[in-house]
N, CA, C and O of each residue as an XYZ file, in Angstrom:
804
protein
N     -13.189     45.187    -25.743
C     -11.755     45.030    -25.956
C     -11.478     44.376    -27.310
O     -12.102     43.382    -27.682
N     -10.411     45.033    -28.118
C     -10.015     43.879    -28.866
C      -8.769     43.570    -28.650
O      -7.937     44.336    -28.163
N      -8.575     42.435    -28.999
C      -8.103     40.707    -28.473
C      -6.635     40.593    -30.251
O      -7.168     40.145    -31.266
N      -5.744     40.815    -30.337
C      -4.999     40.336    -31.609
C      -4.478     39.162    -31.100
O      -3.828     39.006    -30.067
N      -4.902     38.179    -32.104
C      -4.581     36.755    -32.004
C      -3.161     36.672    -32.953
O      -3.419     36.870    -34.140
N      -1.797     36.435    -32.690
C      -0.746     35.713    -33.580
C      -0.210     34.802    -33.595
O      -0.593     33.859    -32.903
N       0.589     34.739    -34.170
C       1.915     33.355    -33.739
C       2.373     32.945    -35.479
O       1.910     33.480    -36.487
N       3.269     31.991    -35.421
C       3.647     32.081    -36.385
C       2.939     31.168    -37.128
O       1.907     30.709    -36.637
N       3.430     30.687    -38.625
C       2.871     29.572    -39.572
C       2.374     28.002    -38.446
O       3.000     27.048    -37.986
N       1.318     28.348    -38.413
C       0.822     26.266    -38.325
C       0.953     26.199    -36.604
O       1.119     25.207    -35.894
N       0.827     27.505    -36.257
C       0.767     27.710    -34.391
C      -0.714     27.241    -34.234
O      -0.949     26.299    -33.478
N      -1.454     27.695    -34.736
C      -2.826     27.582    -34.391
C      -3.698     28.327    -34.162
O      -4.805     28.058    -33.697
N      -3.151     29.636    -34.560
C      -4.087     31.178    -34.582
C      -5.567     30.913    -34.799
O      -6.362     31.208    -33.907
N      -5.917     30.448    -35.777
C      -7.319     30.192    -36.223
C      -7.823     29.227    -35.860
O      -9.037     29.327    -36.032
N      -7.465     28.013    -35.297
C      -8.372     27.109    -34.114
C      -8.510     27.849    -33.025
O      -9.580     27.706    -32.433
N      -7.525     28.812    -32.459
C      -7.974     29.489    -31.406
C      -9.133     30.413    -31.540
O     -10.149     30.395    -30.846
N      -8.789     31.410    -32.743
C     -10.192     32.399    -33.074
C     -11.679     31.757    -33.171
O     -12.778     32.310    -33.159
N     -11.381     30.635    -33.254
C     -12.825     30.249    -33.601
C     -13.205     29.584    -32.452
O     -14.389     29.380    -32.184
N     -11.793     29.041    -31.379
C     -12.891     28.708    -30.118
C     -13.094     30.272    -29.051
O     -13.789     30.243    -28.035
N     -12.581     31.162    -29.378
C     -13.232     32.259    -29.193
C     -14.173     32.945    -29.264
O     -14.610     33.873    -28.584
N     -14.667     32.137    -30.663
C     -15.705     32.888    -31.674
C     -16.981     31.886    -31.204
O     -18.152     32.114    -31.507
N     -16.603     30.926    -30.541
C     -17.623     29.797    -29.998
C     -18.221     30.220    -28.959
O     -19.355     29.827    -28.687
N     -17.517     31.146    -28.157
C     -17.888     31.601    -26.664
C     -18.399     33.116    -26.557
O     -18.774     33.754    -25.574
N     -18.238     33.617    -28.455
C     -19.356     34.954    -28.028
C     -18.272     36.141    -28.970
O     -18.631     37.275    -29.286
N     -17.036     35.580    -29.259
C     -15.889     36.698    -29.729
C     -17.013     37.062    -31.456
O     -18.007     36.554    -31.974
N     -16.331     37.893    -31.684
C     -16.566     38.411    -32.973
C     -15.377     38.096    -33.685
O     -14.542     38.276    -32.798
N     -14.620     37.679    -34.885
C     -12.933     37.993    -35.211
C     -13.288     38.761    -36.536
O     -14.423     38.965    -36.966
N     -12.393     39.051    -36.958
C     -12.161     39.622    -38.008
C     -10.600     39.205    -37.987
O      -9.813     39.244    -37.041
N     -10.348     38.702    -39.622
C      -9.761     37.798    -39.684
C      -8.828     38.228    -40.771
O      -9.413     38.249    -41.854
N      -7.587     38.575    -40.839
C      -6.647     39.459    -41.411
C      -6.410     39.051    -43.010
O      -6.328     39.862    -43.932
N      -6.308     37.428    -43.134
C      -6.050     36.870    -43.924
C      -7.643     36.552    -44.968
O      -7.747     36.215    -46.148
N      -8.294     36.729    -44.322
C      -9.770     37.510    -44.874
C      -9.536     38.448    -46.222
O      -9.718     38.283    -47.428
N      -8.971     39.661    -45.272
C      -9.022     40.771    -45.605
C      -8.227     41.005    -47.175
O      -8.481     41.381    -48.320
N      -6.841     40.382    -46.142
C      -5.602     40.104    -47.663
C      -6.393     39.325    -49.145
O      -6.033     39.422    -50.318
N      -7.307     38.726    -48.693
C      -7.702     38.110    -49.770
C      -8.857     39.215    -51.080
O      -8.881     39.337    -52.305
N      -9.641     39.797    -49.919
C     -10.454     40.713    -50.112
C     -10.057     42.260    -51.169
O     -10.631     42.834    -52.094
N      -8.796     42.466    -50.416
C      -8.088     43.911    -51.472
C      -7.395     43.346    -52.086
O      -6.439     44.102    -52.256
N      -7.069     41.706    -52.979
C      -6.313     41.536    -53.964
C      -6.946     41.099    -54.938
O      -6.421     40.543    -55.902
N      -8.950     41.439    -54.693
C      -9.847     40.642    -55.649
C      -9.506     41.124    -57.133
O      -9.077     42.258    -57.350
N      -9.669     40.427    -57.876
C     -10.110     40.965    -59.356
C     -10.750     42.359    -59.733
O     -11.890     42.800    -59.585
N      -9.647     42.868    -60.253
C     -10.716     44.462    -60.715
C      -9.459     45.530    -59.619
O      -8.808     46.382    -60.223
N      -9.230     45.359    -57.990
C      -8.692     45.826    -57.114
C      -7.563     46.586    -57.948
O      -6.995     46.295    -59.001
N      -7.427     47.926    -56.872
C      -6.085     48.447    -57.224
C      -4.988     47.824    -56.976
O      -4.023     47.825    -57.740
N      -5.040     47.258    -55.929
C      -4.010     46.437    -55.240
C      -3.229     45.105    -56.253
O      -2.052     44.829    -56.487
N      -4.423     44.556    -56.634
C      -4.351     43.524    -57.528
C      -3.717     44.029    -59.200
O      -3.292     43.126    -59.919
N      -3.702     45.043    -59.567
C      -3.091     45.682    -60.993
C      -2.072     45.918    -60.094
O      -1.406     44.890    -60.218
N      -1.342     46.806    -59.016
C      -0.150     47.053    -58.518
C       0.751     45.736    -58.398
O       1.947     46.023    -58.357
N       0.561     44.767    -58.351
C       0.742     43.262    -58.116
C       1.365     43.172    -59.252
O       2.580     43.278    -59.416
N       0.246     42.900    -60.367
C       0.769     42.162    -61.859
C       1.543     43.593    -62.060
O       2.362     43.041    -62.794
N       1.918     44.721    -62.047
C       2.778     45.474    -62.761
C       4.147     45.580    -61.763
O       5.206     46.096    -62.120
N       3.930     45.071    -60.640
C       5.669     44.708    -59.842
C       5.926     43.265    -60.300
O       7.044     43.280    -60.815
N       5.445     42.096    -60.351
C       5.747     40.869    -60.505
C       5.351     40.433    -61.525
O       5.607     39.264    -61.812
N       4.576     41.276    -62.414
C       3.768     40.388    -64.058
C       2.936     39.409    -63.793
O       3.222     38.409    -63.135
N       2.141     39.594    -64.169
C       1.143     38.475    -65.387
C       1.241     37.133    -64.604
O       0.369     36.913    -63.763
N       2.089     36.345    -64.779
C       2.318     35.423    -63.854
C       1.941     35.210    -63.043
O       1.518     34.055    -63.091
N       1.731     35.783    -61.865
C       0.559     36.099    -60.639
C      -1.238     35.756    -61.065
O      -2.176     35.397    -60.353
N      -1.188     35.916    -61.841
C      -2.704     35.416    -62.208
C      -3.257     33.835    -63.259
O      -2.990     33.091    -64.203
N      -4.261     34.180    -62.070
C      -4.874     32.922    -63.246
C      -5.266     33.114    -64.199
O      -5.222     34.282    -64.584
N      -5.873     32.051    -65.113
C      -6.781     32.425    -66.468
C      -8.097     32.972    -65.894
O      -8.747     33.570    -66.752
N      -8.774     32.926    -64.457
C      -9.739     33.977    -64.389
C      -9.765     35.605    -63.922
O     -10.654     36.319    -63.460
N      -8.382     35.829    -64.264
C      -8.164     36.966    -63.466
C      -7.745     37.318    -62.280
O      -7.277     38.410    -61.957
N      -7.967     36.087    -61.416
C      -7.621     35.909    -59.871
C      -6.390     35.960    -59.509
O      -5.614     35.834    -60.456
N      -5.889     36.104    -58.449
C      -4.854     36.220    -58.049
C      -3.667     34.845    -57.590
O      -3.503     34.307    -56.495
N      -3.304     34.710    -58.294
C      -2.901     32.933    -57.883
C      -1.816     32.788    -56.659
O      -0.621     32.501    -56.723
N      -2.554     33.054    -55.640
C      -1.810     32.415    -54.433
C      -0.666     31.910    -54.169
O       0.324     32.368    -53.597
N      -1.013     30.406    -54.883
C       0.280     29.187    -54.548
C       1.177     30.225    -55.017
O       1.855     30.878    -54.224
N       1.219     30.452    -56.580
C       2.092     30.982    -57.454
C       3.433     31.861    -56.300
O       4.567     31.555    -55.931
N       2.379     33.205    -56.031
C       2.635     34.104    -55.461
C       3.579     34.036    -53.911
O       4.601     34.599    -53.519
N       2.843     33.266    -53.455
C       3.504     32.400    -52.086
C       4.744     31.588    -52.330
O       5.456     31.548    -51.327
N       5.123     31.057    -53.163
C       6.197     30.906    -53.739
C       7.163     31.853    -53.944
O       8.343     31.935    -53.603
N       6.549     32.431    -54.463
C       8.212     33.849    -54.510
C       8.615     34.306    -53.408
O       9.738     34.510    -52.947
N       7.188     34.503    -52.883
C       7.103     35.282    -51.585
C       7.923     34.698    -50.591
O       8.425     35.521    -49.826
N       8.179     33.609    -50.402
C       8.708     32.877    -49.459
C      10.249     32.354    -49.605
O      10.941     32.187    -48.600
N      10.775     32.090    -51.015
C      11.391     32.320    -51.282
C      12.627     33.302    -51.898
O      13.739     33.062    -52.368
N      11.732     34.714    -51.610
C      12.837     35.871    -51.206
C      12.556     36.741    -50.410
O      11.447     37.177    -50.102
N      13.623     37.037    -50.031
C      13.291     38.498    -48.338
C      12.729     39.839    -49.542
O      11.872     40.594    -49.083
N      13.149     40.080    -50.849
C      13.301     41.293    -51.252
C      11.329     41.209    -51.612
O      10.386     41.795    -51.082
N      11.375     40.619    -52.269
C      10.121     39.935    -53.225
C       8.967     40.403    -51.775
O       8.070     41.225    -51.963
N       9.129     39.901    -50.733
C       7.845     39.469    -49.857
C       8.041     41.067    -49.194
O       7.107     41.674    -48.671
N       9.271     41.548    -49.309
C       8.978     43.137    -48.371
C       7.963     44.159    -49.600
O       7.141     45.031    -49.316
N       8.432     43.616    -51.149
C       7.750     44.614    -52.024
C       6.245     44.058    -51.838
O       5.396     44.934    -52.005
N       5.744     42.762    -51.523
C       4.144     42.251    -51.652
C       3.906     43.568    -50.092
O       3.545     44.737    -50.226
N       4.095     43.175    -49.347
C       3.934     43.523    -47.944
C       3.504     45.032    -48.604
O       2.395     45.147    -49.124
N       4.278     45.978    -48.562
C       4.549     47.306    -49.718
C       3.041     47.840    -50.181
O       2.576     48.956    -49.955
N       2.378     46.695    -50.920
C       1.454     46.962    -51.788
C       0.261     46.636    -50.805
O      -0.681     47.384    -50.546
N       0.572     44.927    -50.136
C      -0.852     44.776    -49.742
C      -1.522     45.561    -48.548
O      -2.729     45.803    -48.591
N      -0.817     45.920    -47.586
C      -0.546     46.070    -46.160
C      -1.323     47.091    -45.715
O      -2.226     47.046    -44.881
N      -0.686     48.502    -46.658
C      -2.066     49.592    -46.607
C      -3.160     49.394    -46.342
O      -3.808     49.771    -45.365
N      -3.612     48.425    -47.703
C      -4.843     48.379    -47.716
C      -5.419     47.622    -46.837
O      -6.471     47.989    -46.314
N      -4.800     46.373    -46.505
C      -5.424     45.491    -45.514
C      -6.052     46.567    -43.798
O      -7.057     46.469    -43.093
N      -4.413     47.797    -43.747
C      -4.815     48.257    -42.496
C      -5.985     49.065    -42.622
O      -6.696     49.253    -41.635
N      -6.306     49.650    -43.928
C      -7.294     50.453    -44.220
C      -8.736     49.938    -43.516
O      -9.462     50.392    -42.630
N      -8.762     48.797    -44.346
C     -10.162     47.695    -43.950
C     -10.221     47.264    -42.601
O     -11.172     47.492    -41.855
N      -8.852     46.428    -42.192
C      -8.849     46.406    -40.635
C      -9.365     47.173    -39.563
O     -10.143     46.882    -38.654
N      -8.784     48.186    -39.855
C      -9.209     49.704    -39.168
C     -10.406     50.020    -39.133
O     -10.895     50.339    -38.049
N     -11.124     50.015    -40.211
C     -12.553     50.444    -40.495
C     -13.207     49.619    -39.824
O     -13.754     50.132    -38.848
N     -13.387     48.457    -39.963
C     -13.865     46.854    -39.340
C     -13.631     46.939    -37.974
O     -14.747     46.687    -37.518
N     -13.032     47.097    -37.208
C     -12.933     46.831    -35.945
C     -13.440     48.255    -35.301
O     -13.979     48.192    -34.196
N     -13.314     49.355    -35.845
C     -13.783     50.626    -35.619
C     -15.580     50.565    -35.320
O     -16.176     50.967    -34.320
N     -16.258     49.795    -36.804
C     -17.447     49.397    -36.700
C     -17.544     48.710    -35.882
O     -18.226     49.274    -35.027
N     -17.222     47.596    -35.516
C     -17.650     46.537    -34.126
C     -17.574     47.105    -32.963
O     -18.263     46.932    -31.958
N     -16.346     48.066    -33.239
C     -16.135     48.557    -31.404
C     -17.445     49.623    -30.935
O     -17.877     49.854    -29.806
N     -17.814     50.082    -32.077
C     -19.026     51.304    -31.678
C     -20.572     50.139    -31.808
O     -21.449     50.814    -31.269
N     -20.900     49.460    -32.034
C     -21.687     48.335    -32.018
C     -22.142     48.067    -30.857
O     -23.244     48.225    -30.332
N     -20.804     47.486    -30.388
C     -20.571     47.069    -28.508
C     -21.663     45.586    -28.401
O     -22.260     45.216    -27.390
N     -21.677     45.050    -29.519
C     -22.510     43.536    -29.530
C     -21.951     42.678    -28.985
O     -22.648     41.774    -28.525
N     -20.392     42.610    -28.805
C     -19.783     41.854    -28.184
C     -19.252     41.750    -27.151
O     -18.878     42.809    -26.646
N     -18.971     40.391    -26.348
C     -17.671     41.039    -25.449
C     -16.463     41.368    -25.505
O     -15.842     41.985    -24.640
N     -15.882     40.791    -26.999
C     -14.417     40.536    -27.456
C     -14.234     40.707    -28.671
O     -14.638     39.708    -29.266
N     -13.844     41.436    -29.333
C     -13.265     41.315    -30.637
C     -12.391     40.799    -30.853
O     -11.532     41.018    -29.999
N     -11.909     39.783    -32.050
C     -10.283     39.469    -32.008
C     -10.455     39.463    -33.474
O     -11.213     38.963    -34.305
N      -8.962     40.582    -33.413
C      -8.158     40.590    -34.647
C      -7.343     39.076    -34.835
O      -6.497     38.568    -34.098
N      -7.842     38.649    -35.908
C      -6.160     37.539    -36.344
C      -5.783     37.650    -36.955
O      -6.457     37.497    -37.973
N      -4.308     38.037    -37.168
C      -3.551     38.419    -37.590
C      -1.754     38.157    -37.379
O      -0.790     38.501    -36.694
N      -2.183     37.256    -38.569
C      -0.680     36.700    -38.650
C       0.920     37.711    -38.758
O       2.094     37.530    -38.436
N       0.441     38.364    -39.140
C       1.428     39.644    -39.097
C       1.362     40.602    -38.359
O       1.829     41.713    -38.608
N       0.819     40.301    -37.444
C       0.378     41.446    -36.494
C       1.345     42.590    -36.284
O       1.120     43.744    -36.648
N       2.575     42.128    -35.593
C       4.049     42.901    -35.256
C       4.194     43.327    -36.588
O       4.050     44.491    -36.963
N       4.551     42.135    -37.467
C       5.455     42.138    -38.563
C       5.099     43.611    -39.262
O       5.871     44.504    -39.612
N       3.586     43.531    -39.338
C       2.872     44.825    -39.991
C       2.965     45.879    -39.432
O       2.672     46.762    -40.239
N       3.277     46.377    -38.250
C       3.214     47.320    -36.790
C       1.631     47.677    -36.724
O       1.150     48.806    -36.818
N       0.862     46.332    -36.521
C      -0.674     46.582    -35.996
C      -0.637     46.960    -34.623
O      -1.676     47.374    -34.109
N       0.260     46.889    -34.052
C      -0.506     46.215    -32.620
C      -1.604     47.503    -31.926
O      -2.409     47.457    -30.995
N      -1.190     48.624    -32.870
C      -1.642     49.832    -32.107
C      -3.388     50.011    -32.603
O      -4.086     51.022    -32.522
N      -3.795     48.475    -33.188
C      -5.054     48.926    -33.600
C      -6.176     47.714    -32.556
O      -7.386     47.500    -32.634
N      -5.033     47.090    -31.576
C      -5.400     46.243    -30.882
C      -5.321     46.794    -29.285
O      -4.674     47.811    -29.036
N      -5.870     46.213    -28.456
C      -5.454     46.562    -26.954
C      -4.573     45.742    -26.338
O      -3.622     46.001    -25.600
N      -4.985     44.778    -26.713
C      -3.807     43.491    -26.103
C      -3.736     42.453    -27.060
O      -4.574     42.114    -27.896
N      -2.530     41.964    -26.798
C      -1.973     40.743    -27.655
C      -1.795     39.644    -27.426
O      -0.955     39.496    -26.538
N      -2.270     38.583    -27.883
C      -2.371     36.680    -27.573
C      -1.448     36.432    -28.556
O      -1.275     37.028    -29.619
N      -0.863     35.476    -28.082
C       0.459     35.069    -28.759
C      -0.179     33.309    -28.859
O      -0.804     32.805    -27.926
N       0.089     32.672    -29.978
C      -0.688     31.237    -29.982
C       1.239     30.528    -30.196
O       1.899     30.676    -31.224
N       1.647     29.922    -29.126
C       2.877     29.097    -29.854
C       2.830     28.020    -29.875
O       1.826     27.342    -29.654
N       4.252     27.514    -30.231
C       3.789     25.344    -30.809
C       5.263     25.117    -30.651
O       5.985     26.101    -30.810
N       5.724     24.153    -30.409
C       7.065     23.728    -30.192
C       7.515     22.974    -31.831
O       7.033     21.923    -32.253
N       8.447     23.753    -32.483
C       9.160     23.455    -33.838
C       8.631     22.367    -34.007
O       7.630     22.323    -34.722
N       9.129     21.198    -33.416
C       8.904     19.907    -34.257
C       7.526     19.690    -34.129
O       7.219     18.818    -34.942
N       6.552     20.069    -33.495
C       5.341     19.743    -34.029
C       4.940     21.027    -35.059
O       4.369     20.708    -36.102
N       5.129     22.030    -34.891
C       5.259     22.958    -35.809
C       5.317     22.435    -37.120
O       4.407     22.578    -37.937
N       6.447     21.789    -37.350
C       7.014     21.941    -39.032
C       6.356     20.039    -39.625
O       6.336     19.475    -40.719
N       5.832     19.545    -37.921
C       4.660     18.523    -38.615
C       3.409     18.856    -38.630
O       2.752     17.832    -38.437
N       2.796     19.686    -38.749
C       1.584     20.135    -38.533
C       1.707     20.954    -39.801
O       0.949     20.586    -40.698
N       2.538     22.039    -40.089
C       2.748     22.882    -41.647
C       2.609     21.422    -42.987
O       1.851     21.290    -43.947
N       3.551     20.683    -42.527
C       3.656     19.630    -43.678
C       2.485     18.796    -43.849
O       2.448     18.370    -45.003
N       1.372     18.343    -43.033
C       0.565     17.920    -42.692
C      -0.421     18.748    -43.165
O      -1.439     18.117    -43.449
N      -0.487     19.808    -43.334
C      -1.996     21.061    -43.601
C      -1.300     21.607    -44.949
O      -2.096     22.028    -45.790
N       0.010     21.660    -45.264
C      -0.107     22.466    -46.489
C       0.897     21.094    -47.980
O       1.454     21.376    -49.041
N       0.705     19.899    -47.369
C       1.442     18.899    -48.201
C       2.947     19.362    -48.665
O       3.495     19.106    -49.738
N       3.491     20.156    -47.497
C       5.454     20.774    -47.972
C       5.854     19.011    -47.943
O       5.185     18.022    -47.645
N       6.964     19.159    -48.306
C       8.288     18.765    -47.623
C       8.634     18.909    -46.629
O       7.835     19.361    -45.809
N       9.937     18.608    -46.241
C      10.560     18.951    -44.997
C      11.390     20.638    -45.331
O      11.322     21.513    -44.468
N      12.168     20.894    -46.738
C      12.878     21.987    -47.038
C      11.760     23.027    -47.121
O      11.935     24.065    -46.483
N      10.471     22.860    -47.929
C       9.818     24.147    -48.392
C       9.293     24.504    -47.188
O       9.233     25.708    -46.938
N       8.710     23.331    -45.997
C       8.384     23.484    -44.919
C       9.555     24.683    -43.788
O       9.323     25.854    -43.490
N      10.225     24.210    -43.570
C      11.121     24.807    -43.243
C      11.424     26.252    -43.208
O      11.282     27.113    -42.339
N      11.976     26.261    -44.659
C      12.200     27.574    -45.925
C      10.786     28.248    -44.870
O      11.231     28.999    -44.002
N       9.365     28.107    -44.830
C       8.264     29.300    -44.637
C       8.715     29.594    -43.157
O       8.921     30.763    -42.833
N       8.879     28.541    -42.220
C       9.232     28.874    -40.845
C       9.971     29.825    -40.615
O       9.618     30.744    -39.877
N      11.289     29.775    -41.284
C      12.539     30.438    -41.330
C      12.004     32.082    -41.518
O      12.403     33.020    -40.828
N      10.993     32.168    -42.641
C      10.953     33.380    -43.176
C      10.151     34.200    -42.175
O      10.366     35.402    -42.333
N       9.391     33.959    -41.305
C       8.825     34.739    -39.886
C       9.669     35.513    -39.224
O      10.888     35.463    -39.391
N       9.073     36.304    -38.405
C       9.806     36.944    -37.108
C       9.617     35.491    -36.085
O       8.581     34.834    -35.991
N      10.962     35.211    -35.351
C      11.135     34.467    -34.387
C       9.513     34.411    -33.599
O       8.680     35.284    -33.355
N       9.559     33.154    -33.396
C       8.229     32.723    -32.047
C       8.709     33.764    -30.779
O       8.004     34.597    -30.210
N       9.907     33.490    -30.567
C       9.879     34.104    -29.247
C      10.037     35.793    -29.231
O       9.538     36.525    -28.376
N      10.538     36.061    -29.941
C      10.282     37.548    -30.308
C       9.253     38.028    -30.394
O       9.154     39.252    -30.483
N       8.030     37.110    -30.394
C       6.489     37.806    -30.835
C       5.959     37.330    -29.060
O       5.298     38.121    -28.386
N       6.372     35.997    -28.541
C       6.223     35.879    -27.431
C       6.707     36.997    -26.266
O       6.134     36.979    -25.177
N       7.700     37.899    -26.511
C       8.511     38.930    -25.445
C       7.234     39.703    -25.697
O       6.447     39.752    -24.752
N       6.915     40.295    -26.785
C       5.581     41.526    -26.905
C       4.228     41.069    -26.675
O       3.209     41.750    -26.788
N       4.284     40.268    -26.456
C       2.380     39.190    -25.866
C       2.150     39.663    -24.496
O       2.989     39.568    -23.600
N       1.002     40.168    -24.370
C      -0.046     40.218    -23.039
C      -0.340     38.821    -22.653
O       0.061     38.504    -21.533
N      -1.085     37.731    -23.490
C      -0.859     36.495    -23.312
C       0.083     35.619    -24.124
O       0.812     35.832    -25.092
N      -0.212     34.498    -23.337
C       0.739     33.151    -24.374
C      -0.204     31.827    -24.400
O      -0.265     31.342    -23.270
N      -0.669     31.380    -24.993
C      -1.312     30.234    -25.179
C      -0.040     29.356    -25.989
O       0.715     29.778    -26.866
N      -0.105     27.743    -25.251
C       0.497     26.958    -25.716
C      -0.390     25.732    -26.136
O      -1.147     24.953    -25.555
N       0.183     25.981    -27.775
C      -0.803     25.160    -28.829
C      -0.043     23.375    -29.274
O      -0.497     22.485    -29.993
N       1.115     23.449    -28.546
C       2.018     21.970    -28.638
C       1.145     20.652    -28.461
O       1.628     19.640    -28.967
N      -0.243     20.515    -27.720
C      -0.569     19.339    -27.061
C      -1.819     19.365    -27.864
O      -1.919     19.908    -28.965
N      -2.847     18.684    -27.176
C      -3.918     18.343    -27.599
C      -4.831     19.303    -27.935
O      -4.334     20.400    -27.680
N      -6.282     19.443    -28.531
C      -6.988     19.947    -28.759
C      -7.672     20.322    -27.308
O      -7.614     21.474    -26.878
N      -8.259     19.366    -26.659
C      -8.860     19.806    -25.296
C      -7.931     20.281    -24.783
O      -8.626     21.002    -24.068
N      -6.314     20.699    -24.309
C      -5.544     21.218    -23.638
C      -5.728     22.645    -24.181
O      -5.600     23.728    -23.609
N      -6.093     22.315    -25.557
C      -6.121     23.804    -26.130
C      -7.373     24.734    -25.397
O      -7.390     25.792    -24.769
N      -8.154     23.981    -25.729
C      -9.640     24.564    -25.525
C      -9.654     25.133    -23.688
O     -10.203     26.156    -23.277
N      -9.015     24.289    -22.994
C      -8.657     24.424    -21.786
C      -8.298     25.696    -21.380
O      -8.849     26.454    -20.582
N      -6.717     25.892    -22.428
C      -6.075     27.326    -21.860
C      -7.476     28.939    -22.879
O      -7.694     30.149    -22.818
N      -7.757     28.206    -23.326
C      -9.126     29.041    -24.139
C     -10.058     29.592    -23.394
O     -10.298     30.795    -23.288
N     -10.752     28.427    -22.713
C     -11.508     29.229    -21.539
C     -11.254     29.551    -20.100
O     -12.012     29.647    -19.134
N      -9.797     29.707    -20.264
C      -9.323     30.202    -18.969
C      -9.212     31.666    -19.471
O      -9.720     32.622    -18.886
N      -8.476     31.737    -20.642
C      -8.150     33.243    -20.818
C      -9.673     33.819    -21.448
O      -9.676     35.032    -21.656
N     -10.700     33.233    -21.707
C     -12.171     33.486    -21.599
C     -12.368     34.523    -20.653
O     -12.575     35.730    -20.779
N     -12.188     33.325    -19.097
C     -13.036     34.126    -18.064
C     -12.160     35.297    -17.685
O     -12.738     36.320    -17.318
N     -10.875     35.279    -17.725
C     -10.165     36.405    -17.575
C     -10.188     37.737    -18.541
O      -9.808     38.883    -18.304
N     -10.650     37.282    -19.467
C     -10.898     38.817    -20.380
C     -12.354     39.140    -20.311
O     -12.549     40.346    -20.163
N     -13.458     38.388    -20.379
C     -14.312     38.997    -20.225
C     -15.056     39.380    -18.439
O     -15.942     40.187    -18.160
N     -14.493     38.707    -17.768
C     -14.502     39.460    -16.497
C     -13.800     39.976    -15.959
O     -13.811     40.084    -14.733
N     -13.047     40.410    -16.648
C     -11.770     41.740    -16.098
C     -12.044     42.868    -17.427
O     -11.203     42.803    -18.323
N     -12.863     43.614    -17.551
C     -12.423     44.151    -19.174
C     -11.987     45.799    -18.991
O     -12.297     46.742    -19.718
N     -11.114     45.792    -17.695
C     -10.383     46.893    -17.685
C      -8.768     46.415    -17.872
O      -7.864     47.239    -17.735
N      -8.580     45.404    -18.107
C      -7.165     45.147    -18.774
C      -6.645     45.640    -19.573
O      -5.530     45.248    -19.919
């Protein structure tokens, strides 16, 4: 089976994948990928600097992130044209990647993570969907806390998602990431024994 892990900014997608990945999952990891087709040299990466310029890069050629994440977040128009460019390609690789694992059969679980899962219209490369959520105010202390925002820039990224609960209505599961780490790990290997001993779900 594969397993798409989402939720929004600072939910906890990737503490979850990896206590997944503790118990035998394989992930393949979306934000991986994004990083992967915007390397230096990439088509993706010249399509970039010739919609947004030069600016986007560092002095090694690289793709400068912060920079980029900045615009991105600060406009709806800006982040639908990145999406535009990167998205293809990410599904290209995605696709291929999970295609390879699934004919493998090394695992019991694959999980896609993937922060955009909906946003991108993946879901059709997944079987079922885990939804990771967090209640706002620890949310937007946990973003400020991991990425040094403010309270506004913090905010500003929340805002720019598809609603939590909108991604929660389309979830097979829901893991709630609000409390502790062992609470986490808790609802982790519950939905463990339920996917890998049910794997006609």
């Amino acid at each position: 089976m594969i397993l798409g892990v989402t939720g929004n900014i600072a939910s906890g997608k990737s503490t979850v994948a990896k206590e997944l990945a503790r118990r035998g999952a394989v992930v393949v990891d979306a934000d991986q990928l994004a990083r992967e087709v915007v390397e230096a040299g990439s088509a993706a990466l010249e399509k970039l600097v010739a919609v947004f310029g030069a600016e986007v890069l560092q002095s090694d050629g690289q793709l400068d992130r912060e920079r980029l994440g900045q615009m991105v977040f600060a406009d709806v128009k800006v982040r639908t044209m990145l999406n535009n460019i990167v998205h293809p390609e990410i599904a290209r690789k995605s696709v291929q990647r999970l295609q390879e694992l699934k004919q493998q059969g090394d695992s019991p679980l694959i999980v896609y993570e993937a922060p955009l899962l909906f946003e991108a219209g993946a879901e059709s490369r997944v079987d079922k969907v885990l939804v990771v959520k967090i209640a706002p105010a620890e949310q937007l202390k946990r973003l400020q806390q991991r990425d040094g925002l403010d309270t506004g820039a913090a905010q500003q990224r929340m805002a720019a998602q598809m609603t939590q609960q909108q991604k929660i209505d389309r979830a097979d599961f829901v893991i709630d990431n609000s409390g502790s780490l062992t609470d986490l790990k808790n609802q982790v290997d519950s939905l463990w024994s339920q996917l890998v001993s049910a794997p006609q779900l």
